[in-house]
Backbone bond lengths (Angstrom), bond angles and torsions (degrees), N, CA, C in turn:
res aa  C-N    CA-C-N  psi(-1)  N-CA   C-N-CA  omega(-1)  CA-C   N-CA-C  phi
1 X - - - 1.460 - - 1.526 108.85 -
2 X 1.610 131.60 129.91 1.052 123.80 176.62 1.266 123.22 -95.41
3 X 1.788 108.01 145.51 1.265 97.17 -172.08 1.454 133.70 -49.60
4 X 1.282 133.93 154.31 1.201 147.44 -158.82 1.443 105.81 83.94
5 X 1.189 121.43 -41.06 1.555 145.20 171.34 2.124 107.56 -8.08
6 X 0.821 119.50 -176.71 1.444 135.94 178.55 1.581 119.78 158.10
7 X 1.626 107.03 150.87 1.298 120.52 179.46 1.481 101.51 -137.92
8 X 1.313 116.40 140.59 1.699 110.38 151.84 1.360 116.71 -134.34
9 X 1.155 134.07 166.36 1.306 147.10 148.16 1.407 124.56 -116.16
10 X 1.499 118.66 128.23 1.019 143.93 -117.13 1.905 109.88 -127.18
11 X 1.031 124.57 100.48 1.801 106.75 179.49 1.651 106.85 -125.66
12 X 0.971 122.34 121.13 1.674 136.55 165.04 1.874 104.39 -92.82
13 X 1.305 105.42 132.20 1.611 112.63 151.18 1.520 102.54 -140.77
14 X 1.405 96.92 156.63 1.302 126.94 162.35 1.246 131.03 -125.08
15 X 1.312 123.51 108.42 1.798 105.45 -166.71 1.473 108.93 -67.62
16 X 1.353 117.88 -179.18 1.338 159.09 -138.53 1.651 92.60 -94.86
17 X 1.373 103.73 -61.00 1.790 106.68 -173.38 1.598 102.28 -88.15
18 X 1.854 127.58 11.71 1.604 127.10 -172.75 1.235 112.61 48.55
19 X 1.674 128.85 2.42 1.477 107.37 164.35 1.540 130.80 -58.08
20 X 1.785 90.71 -34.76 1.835 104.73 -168.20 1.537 113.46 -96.08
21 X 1.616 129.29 142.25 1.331 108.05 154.63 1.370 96.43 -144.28
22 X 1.619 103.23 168.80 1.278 126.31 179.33 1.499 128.13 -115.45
23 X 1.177 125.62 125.67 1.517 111.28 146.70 1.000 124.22 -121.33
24 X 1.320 133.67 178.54 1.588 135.43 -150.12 1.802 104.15 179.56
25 X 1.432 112.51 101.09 1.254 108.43 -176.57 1.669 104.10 -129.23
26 X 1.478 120.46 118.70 1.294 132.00 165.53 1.357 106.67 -80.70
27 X 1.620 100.30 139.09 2.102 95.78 -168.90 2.091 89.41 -132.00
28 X 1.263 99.85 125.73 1.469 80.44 142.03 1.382 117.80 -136.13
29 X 1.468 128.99 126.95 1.005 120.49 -131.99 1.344 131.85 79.20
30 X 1.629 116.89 54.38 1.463 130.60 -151.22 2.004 95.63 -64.89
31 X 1.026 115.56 111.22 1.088 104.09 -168.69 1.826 109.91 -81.72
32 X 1.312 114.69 -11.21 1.354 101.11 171.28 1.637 109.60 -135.73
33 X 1.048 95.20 74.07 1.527 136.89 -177.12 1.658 114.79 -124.46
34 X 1.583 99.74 106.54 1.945 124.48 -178.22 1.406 96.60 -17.98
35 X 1.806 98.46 -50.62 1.452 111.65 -135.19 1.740 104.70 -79.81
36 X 1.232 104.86 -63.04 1.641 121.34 153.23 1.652 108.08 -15.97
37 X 0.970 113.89 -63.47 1.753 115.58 170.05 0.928 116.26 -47.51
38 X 1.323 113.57 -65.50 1.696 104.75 -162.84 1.514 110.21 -85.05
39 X 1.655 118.81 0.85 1.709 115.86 172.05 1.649 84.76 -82.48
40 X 1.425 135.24 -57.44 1.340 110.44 177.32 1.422 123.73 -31.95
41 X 1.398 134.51 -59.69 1.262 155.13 -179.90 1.718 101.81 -36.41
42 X 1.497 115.81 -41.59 1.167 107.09 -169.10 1.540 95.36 -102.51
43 X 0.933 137.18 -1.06 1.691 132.81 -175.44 1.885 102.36 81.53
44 X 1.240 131.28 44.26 0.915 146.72 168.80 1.774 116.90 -109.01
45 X 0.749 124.24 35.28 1.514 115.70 -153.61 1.379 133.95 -112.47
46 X 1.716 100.78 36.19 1.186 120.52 179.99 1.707 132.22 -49.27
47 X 1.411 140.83 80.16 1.280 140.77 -151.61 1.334 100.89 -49.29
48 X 1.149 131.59 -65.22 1.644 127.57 174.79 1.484 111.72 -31.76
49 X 1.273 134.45 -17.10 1.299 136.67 161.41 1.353 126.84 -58.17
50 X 1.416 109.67 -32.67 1.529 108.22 -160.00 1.659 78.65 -142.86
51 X 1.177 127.65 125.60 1.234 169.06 168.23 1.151 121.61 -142.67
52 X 1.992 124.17 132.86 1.033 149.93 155.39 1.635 139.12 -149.09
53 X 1.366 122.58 138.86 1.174 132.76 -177.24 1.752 85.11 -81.94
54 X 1.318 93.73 139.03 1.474 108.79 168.62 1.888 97.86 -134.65
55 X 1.086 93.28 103.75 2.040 102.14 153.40 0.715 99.20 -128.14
56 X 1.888 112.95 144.66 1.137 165.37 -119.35 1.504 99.14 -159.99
57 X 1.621 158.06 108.90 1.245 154.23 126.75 1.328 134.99 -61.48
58 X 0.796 147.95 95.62 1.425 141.61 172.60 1.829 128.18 -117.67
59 X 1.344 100.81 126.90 1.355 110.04 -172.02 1.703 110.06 -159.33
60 X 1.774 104.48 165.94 1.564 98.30 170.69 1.592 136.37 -58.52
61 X 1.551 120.09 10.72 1.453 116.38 174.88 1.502 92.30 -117.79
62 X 1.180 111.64 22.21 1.848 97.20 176.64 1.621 102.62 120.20
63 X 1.721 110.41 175.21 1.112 120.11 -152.00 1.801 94.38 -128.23
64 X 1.162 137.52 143.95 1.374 142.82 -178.77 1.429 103.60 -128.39
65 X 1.674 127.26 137.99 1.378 128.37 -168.39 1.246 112.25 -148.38
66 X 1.564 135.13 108.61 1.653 112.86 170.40 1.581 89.86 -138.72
67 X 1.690 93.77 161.32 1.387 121.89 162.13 1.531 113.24 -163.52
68 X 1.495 92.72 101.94 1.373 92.50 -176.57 1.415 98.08 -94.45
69 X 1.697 136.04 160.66 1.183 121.99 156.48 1.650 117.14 -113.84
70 X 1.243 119.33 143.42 1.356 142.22 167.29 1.968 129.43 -87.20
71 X 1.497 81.39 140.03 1.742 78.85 -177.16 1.605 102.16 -75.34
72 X 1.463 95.10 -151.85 1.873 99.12 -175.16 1.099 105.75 -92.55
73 X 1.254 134.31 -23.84 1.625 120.39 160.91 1.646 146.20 -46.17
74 X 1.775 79.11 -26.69 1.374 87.69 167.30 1.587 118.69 -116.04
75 X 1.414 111.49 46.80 1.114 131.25 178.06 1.524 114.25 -119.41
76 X 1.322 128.82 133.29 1.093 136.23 176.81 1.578 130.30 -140.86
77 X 1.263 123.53 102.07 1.473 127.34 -159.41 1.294 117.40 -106.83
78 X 1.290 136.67 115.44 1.387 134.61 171.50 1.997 103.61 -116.75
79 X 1.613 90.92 177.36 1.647 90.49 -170.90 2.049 121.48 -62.27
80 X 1.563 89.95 -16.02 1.782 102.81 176.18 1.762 124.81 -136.06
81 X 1.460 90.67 7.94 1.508 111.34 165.68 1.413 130.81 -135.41
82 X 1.064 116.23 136.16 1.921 132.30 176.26 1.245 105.40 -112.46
83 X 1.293 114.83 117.12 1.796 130.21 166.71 1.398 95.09 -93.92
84 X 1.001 113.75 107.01 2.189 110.13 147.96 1.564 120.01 -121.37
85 X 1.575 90.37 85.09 2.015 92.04 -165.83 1.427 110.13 93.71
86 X 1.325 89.00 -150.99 1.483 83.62 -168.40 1.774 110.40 -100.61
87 X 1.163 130.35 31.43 1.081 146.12 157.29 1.749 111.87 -113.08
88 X 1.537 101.74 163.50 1.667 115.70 -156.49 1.450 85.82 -152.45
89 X 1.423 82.92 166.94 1.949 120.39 158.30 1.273 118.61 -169.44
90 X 1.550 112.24 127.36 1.120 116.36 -165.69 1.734 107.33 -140.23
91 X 1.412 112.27 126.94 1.191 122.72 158.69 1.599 125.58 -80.57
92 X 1.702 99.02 132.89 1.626 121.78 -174.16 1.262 108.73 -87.19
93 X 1.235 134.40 -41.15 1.550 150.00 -163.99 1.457 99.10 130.43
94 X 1.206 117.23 -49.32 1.882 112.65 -164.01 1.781 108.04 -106.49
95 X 1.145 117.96 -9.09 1.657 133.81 -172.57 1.402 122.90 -131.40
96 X 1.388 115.09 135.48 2.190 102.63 159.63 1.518 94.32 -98.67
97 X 0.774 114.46 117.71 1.839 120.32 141.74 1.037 112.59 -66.11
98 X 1.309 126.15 150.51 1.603 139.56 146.74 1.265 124.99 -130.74
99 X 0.866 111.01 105.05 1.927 111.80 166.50 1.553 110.58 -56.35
100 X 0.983 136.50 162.71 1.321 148.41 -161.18 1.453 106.66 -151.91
101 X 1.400 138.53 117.27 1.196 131.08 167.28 1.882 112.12 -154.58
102 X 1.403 120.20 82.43 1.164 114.58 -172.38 1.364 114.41 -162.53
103 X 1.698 118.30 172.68 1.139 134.13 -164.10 1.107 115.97 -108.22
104 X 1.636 95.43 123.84 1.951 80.44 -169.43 1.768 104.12 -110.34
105 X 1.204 118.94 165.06 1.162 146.42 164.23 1.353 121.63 -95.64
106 X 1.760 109.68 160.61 1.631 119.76 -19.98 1.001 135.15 -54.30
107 X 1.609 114.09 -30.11 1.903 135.15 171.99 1.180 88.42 -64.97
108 X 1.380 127.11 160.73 1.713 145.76 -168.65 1.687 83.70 -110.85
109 X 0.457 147.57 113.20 1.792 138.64 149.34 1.847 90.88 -146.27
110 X 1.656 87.95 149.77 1.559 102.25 -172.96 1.351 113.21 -77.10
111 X 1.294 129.17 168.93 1.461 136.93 -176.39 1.244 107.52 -146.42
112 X 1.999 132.40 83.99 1.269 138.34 -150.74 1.708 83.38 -137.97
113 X 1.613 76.55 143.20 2.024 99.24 176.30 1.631 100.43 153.89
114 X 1.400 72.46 -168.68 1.609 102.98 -172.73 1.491 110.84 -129.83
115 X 1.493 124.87 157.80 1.245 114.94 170.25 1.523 99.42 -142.45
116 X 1.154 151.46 170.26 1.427 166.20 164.84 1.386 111.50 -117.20
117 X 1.255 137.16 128.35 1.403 141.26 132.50 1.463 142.26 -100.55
118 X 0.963 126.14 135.50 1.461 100.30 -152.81 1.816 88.85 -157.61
119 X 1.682 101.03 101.25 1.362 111.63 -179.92 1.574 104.90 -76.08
120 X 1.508 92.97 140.51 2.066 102.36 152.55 1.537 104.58 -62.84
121 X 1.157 119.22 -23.25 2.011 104.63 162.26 1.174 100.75 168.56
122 X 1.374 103.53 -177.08 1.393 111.51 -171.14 1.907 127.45 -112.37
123 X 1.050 133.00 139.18 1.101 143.16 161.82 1.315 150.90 -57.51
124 X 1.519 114.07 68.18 1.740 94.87 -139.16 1.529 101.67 -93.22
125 X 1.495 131.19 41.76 0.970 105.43 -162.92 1.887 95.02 -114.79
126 X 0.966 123.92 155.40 1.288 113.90 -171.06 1.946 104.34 -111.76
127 X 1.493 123.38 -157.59 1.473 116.05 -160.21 1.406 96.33 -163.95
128 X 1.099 145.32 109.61 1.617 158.53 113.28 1.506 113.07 -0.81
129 X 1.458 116.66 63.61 1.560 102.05 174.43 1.797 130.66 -74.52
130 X 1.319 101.97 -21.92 1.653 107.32 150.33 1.615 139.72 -122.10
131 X 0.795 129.21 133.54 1.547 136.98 -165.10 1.632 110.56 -20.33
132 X 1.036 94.38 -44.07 1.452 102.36 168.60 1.699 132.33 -44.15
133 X 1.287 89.13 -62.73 1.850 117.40 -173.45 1.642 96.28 98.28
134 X 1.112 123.84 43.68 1.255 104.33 -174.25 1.968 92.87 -99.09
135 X 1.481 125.02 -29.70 1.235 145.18 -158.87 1.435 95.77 -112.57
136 X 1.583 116.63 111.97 1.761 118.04 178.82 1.382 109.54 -127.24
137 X 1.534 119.19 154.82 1.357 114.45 176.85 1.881 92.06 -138.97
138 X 1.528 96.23 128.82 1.107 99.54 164.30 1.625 138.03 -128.43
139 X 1.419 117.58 96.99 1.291 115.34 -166.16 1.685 122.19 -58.11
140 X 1.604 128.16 85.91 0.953 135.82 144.06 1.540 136.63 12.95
141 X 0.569 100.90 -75.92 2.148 130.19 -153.38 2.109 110.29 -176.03
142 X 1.577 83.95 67.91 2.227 93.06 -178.84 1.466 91.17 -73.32
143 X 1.308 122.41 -6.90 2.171 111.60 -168.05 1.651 81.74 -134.07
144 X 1.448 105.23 121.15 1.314 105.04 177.51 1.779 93.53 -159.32
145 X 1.359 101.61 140.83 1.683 104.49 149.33 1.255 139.64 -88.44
146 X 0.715 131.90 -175.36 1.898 114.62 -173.93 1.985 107.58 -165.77
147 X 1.125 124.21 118.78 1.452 127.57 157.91 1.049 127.67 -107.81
148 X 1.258 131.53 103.87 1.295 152.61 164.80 1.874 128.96 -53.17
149 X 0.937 115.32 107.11 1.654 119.43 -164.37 1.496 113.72 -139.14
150 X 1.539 104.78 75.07 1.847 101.14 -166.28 1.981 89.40 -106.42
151 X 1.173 109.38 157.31 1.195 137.57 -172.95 1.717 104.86 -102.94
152 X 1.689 108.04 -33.71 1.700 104.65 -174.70 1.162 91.99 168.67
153 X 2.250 86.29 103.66 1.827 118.22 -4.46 1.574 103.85 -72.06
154 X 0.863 92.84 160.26 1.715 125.22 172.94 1.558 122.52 -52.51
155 X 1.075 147.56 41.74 1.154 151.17 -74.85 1.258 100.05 178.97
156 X 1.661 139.62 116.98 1.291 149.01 -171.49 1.595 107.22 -152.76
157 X 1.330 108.54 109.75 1.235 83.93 155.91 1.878 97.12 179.22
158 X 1.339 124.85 158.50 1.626 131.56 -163.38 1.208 103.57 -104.68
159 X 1.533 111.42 163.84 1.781 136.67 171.94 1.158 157.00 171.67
160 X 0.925 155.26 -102.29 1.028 133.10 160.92 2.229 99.49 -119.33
161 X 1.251 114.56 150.19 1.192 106.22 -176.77 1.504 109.47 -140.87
162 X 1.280 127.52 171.98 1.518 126.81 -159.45 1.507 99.81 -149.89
163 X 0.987 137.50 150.89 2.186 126.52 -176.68 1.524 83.69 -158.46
164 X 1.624 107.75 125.85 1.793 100.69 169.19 1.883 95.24 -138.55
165 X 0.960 125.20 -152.80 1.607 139.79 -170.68 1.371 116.10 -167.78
166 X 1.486 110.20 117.55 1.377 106.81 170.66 1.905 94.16 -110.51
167 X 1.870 83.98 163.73 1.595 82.08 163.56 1.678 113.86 -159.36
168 X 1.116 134.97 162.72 1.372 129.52 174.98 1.486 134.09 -153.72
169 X 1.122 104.57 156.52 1.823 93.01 176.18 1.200 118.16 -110.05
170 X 1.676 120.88 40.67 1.486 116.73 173.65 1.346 81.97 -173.92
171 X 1.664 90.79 163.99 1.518 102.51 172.86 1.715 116.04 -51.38
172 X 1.711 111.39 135.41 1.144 109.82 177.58 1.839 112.85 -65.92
173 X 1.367 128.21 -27.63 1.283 116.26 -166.70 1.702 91.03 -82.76
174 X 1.152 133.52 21.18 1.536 103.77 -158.74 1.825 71.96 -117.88
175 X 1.598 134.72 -21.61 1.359 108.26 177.80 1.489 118.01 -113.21
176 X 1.784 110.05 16.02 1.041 120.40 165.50 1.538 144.18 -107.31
177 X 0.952 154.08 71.60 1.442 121.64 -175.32 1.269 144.24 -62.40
178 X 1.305 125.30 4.32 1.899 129.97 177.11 2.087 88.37 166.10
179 X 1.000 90.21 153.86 1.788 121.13 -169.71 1.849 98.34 -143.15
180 X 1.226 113.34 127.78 1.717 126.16 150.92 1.570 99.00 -119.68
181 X 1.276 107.70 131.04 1.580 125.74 175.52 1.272 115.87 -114.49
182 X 1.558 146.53 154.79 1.549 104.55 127.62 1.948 85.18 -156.43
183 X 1.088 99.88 -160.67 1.422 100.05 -159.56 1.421 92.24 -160.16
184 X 2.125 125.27 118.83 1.071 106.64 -166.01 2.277 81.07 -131.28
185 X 1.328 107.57 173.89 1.571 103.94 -154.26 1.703 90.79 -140.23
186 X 1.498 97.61 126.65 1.542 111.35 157.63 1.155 127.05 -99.00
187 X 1.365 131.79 168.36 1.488 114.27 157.12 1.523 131.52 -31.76
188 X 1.117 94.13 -49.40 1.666 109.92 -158.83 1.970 100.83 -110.11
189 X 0.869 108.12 0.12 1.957 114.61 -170.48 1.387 98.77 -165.48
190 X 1.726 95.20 169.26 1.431 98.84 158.48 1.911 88.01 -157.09
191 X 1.410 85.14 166.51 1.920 98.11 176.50 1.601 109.65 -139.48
192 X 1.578 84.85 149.78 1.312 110.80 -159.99 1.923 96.45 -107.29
193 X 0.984 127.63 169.73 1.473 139.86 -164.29 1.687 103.15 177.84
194 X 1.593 107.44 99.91 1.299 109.84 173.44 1.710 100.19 -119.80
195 X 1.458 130.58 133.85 1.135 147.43 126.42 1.335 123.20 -80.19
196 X 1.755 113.64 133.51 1.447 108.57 173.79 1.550 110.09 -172.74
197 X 1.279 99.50 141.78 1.923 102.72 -174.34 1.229 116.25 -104.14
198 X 1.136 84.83 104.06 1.770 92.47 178.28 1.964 114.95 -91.27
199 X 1.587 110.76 118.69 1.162 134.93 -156.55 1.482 95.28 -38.45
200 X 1.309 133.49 -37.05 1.330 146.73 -175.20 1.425 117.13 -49.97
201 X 1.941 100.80 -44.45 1.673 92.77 -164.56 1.645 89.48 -161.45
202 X 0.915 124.28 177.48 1.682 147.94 -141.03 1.901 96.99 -85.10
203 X 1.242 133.16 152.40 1.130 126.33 -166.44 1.580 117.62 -52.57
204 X 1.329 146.97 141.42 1.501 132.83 -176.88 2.063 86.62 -148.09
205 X 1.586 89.38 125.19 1.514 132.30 158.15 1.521 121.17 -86.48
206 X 1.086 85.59 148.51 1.803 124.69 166.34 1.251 151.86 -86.10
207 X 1.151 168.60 78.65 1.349 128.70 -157.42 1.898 97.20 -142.85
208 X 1.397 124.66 123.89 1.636 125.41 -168.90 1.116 100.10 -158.51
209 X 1.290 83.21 136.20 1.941 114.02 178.94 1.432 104.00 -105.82
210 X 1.047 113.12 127.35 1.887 128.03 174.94 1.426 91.78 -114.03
211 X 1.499 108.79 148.83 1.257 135.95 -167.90 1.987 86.78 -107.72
212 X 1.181 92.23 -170.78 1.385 107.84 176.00 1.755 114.73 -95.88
213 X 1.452 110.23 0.65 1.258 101.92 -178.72 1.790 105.27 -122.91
214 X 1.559 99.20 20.61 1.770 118.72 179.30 1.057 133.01 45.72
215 X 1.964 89.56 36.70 1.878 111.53 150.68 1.511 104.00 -78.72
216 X 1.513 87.80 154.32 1.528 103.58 -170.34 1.787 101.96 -126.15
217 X 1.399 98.12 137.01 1.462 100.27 178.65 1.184 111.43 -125.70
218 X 1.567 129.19 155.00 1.955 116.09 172.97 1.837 97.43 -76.15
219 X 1.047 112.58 170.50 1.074 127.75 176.38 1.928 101.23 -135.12
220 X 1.134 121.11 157.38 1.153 115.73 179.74 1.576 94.68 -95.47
221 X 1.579 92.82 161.26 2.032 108.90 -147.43 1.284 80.85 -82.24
222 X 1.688 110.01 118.99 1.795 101.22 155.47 1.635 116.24 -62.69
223 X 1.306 112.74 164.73 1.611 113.11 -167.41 1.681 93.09 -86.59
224 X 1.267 94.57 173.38 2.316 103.74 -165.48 1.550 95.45 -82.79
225 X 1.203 81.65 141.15 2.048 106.84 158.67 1.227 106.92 -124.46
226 X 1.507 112.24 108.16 1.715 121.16 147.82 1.582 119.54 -34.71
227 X 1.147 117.03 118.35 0.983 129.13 146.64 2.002 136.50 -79.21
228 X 0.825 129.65 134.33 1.241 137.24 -166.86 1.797 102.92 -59.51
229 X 1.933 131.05 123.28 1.188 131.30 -174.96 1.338 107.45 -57.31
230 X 1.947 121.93 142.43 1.260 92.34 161.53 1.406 121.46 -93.57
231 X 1.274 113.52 -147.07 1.402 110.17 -162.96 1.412 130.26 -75.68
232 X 1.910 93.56 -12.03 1.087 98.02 177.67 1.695 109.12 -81.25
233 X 1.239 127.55 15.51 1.583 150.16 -158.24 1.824 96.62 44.17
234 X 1.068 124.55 57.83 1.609 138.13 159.39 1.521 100.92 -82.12
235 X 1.174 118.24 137.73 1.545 103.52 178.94 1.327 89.31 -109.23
236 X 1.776 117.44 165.99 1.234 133.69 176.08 1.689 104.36 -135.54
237 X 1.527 102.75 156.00 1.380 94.62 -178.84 1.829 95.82 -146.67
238 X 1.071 117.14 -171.96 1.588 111.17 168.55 2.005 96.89 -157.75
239 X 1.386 86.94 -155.85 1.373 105.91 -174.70 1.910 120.01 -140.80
240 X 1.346 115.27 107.93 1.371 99.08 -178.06 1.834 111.46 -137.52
241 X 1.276 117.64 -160.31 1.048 128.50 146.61 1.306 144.85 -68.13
242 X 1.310 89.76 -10.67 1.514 97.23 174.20 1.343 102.42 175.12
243 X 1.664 138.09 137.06 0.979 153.24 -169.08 1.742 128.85 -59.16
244 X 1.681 84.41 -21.92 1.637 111.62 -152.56 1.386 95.72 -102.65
245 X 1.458 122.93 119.00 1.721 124.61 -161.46 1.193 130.45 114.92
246 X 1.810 102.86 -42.69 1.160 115.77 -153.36 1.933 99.30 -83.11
247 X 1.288 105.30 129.98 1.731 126.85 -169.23 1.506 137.42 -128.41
248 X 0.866 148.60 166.91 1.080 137.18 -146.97 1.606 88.38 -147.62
249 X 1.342 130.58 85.67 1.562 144.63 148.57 1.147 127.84 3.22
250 X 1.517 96.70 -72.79 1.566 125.68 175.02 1.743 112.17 -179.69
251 X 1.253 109.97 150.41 1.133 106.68 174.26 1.322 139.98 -106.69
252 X 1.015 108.73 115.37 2.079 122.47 -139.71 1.909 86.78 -63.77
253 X 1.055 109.85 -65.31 1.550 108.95 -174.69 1.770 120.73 -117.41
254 X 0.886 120.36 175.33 1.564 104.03 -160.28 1.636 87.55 -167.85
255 X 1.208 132.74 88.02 1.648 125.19 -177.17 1.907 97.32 -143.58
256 X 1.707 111.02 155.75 1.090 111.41 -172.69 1.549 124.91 -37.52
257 X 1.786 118.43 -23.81 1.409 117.08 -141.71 1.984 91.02 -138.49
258 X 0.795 93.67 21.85 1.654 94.89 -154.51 1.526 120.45 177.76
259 X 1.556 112.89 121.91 1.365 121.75 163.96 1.296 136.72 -133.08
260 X 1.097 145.19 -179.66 1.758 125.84 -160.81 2.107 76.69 -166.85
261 X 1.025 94.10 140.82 1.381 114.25 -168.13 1.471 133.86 -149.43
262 X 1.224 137.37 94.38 1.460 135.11 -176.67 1.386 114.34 -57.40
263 X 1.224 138.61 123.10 1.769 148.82 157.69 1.382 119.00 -110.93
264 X 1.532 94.45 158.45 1.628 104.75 168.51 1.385 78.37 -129.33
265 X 1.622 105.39 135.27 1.301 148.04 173.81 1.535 146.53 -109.94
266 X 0.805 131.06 173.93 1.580 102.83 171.24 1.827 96.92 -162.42
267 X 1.275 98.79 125.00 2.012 122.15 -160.55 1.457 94.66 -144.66
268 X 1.448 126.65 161.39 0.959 136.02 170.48 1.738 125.79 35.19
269 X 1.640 110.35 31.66 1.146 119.54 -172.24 1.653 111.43 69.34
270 X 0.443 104.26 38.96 1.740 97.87 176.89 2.046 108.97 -155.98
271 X 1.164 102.59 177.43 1.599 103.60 -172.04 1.538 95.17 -109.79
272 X 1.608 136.34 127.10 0.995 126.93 -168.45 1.662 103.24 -125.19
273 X 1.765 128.49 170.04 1.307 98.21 130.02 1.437 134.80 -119.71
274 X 1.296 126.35 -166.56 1.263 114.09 -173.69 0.813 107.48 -160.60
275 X 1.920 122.00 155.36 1.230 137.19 156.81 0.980 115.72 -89.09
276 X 1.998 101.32 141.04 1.941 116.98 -153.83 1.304 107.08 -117.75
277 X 1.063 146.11 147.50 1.592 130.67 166.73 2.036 101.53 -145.36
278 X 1.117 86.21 134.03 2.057 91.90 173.22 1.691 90.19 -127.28
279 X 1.520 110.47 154.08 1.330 139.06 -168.61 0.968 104.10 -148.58
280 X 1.446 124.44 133.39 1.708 137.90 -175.84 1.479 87.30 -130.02
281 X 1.648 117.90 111.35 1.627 112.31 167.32 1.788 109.08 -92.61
282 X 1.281 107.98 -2.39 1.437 122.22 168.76 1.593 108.23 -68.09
283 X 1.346 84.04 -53.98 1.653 82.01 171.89 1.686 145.64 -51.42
284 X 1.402 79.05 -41.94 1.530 115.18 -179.21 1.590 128.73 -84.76
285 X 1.548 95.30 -8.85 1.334 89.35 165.78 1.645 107.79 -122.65
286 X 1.450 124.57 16.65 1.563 133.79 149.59 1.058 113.30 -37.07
287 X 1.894 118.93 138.08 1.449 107.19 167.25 1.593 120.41 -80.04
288 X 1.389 108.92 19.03 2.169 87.60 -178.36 1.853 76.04 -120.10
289 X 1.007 142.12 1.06 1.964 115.75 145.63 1.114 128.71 -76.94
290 X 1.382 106.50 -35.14 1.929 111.92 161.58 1.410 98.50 -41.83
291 X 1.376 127.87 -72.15 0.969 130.01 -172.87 1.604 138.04 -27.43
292 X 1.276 108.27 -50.32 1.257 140.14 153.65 1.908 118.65 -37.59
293 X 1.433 90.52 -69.86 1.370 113.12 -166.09 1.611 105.76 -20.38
294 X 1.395 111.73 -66.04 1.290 128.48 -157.71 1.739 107.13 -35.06
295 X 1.387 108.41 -58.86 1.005 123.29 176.07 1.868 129.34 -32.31
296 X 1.330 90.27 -34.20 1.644 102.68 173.84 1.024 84.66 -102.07
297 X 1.391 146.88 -132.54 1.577 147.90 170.35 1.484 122.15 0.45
298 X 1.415 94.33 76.85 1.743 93.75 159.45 1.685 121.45 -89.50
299 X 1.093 116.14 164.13 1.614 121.98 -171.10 1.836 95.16 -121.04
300 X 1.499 99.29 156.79 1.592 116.65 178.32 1.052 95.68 -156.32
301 X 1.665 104.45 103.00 1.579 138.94 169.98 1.441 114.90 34.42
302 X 1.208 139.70 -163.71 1.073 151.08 -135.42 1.539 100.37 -132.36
């Protein structure tokens, strides 16, 4: 991976009854990481340096969040496992496991478990998000199940799950300016809907249906639905069948540069829900969010 470079892997759940959701992001090369910036800034910018597990909890007694990042020592890579700290993920052939073991912020309280994913199949086809190919996204496992088994908090429960991979060879804000994603799940499929402006050329969309055996088809682009700004005045928008319905659940995260958002939707004739995400790389590479950052994202040594 070259410096400035980055990869992540990516897991969304939603339970079964929509009270619970998850995220779960392995970084190497934390791409929106204080620290990561400013080793770019100095020509230091080794991705194996700055590594972090980022989970995300969300449920009705409250929401749990950490990302600490790690140097390369506490990094460990084999051909079906990633160590970053004292949390992992490791592929079997038919499952991802993840161990879970971390501190979340700003309150210190622990975040311990396990999770399972376990796609109806896999996707091998990958995606060109700038003209280049320098910026790739590759959807994994879009039809996946997922069991959830954390110890603290105490916390059990199954659903539907999604695992994709991005990766790059330069800083992501330097070939992006703003991304809308979201990823909504049927029984039998689920669809993906990416918008995103890449600094290069004029906005370019998405719209793909995965089957359960992780063929991928275009779908023609449903036309945009506004979504309501959040508070940080980030605007969000999506894509449906029709404008009228389409809602905003709750909103999983809510930060100057970035939001992650639960909806009920409506795609492929039917009322669905879905996970939402908007990205401001304008935002994100300002100096009073650097600023900020630290505060959620702490680092432990090198």
């Amino acid at each position: 991976m070259p410096h400035g470079g980055y990869a992540w892997w990516y897991i969304d759940a939603l339970s079964d009854d929509r009270l619970h959701a998850l995220t779960l992001i392995a970084f190497v090369g934390s791409v929106f990481s204080p620290y990561y910036a400013r080793a770019r800034r100095l020509g230091d910018a080794d991705p194996l340096n700055h590594c972090a597990f980022n989970v995300a909890l969300y449920g009705p007694r409250g929401s749990r969040w950490a990302m600490t990042e790690r140097g390369a020592r506490k990094v460990e890579r084999e051909q079906s496992i990633l160590w970053i700290g004292p949390s992992a993920m490791c592929w079997t052939g038919d499952a991802l496991h993840v161990a879970i073991h971390e501190i979340c912020t700003p309150l210190p309280r622990r975040l311990r478990g396990s999770i399972r994913l376990i796609p109806s199949a896999l996707c091998d086809r990958s995606f060109a998000l700038n003209g280049a190919g320098s910026h790739r996204w590759s959807p994994l496992a879009p039809c996946a199940r997922i069991d959830v088994r954390l110890c603290d908090p105490a916390v059990t429960w199954s659903g539907s799950g999604y695992f994709d991979s991005n990766a790059g060879d330069a800083p992501l804000e330097d070939a992006f300016e703003s991304w809308c994603w979201s990823r909504a799940s049927l029984p039998d499929r689920s669809v993906v809907l990416y918008d995103f402006k890449p600094r290069e050329s004029d906005l370019r969309s998405m719209a793909l249906e995965f089957d359960r055996h992780g063929t991928a088809r275009d779908l023609e682009l449903p036309p945009v639905a506004q979504l309501p700004a959040t508070s940080w005045r980030l605007s969000r928008q999506t894509r449906a069948d029709s404008a009228q319905g389409v809602r905003v659940v709750r909103t999983l995260e809510d930060g100057p540069f970035y939001s992650r958002s639960q909806l009920e939707t409506n795609l492929l004739g039917r009322r669905l829900p879905a996970i939402h995400e908007s990205l401001s790389l304008d935002r994100f590479r300002s100096r009073w969010v650097q600023c900020l950052l630290p505060f959620r994202m702490p680092r432990m040594g090198r």
